[in-house]
C-alpha positions as a Markdown table, in Angstrom:
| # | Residue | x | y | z |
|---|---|---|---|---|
| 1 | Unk | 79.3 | 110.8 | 112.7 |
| 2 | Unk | 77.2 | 108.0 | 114.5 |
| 3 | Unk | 74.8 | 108.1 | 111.9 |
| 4 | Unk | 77.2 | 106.8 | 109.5 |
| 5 | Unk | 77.5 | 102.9 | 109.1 |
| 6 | Unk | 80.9 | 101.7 | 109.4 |
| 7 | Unk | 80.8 | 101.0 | 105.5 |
| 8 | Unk | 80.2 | 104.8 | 104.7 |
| 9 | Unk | 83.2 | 105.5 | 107.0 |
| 10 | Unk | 85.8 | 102.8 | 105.4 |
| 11 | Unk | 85.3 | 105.1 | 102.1 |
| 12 | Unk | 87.8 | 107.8 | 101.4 |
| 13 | Unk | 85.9 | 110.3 | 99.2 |
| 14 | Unk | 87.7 | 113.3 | 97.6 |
| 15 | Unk | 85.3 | 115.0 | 100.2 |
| 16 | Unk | 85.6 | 113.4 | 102.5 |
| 17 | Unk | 89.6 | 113.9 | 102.4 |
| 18 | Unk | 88.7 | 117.1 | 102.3 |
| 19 | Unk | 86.9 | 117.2 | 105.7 |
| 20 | Unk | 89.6 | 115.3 | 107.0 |
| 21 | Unk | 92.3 | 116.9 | 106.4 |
| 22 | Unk | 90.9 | 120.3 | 107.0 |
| 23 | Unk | 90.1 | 118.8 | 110.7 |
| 24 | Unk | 93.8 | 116.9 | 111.1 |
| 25 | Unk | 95.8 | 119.4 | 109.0 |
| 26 | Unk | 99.0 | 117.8 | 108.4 |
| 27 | Unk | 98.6 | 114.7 | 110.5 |
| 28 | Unk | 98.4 | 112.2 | 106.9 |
| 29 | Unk | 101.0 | 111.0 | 104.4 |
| 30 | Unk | 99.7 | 110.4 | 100.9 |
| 31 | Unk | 101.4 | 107.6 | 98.6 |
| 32 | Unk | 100.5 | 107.0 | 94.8 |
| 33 | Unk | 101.3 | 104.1 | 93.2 |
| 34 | Unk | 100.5 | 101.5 | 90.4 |
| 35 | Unk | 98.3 | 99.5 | 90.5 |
| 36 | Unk | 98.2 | 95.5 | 89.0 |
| 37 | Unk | 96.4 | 96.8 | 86.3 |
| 38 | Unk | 98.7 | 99.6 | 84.9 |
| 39 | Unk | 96.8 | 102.4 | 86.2 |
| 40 | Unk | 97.4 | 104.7 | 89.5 |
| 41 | Unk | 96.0 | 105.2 | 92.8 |
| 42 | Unk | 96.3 | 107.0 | 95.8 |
| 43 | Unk | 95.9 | 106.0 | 99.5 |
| 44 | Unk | 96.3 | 108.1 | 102.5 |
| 45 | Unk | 97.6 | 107.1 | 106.0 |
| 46 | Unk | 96.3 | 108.9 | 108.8 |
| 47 | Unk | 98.8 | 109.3 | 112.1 |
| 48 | Unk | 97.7 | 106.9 | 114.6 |
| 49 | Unk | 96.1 | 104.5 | 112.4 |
| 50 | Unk | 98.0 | 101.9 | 110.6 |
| 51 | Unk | 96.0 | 101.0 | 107.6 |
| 52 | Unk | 96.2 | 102.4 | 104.4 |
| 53 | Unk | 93.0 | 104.0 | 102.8 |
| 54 | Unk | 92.6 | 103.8 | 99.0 |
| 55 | Unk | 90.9 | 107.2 | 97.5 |
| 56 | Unk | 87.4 | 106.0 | 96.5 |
| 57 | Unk | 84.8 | 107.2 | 94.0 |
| 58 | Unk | 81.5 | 107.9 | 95.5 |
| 59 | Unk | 80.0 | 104.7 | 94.1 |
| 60 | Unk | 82.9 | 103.1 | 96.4 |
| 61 | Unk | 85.0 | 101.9 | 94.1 |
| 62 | Unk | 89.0 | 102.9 | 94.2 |
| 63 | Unk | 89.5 | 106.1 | 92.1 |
| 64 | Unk | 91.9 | 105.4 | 89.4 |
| 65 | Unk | 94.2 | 107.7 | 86.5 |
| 66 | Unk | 95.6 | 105.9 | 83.5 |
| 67 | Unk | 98.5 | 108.6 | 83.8 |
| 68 | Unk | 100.6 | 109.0 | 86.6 |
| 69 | Unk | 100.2 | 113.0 | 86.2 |
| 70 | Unk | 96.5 | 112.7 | 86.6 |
| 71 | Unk | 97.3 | 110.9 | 90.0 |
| 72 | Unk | 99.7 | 113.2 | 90.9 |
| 73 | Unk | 97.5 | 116.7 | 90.0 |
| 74 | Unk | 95.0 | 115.2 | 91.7 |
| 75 | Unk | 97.2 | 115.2 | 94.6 |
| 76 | Unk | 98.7 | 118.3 | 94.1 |
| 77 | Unk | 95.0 | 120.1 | 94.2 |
| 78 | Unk | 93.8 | 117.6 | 97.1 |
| 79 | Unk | 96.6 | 117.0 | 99.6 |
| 80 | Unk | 97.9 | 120.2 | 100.0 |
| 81 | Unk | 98.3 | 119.6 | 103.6 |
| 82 | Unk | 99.6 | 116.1 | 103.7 |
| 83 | Unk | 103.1 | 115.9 | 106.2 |
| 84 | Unk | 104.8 | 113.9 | 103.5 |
| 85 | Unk | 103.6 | 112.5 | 99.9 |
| 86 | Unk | 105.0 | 109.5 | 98.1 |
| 87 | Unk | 105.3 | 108.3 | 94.3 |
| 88 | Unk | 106.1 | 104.5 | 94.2 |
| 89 | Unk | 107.3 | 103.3 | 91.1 |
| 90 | Unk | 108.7 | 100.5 | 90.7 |
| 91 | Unk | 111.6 | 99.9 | 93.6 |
| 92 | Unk | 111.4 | 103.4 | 93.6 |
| 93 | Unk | 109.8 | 105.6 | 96.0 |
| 94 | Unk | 110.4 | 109.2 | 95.7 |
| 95 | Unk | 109.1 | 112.4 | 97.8 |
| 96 | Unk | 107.7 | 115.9 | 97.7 |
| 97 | Unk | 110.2 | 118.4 | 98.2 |
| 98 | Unk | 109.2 | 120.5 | 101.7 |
| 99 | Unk | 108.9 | 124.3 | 101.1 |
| 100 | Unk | 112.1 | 124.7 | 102.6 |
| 101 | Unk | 113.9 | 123.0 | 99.6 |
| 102 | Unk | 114.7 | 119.5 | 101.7 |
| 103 | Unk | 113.7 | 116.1 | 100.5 |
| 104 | Unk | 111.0 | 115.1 | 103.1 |
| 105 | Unk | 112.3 | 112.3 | 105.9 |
| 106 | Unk | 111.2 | 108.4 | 103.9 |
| 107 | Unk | 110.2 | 106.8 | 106.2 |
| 108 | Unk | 110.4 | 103.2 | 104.8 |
């Protein structure tokens, strides 16, 4: 990874997310939310690190859906693994459902 500049490592790619979280497993939270603009991104939080990474495009810029169930699929096929995943809307913030059938913990 040292051959990486530090720019090239602030950007959250869909593959790189996918190297990540095959290499951390469950260690992440995923939260989607609107944006200023009326469309919807998502940003993953690794444990031990306290920032918030935006999903990027490959051209850097912050990946984007007009619809929130574009944002969510996208989710739903990429984050399989995540340990909890958010929808903000509004005041709102609701969670995935664990496989058990119990709301996961929020953690606000």
């Amino acid at each position: 990874m040292s051959e990486f500049t530090s720019k090239q490592q602030s950007r959250l790619t869909k593959q790189y997310l996918d190297i990540l979280s095959t290499s951390l497993g469950s260690k992440h939270v995923v939260t989607v939310h609107e944006t200023g603009a009326g469309v919807w991104a998502v940003a993953v939080q690794f444990d031990g690190n306290e920032k918030t990474q935006p999903i990027t495009t490959s051209r850097g810029d912050m990946k984007v859906w007009r619809n929130l169930i574009g944002a969510i699929s996208f989710v739903q096929e990429n984050c399989k693994s995540a340990s909890d995943v958010f929808i903000d809307v509004g005041g709102w913030r609701l969670c995935r459902v664990t496989s058990t059938g119990n709301a996961a913990p929020i953690g606000v």
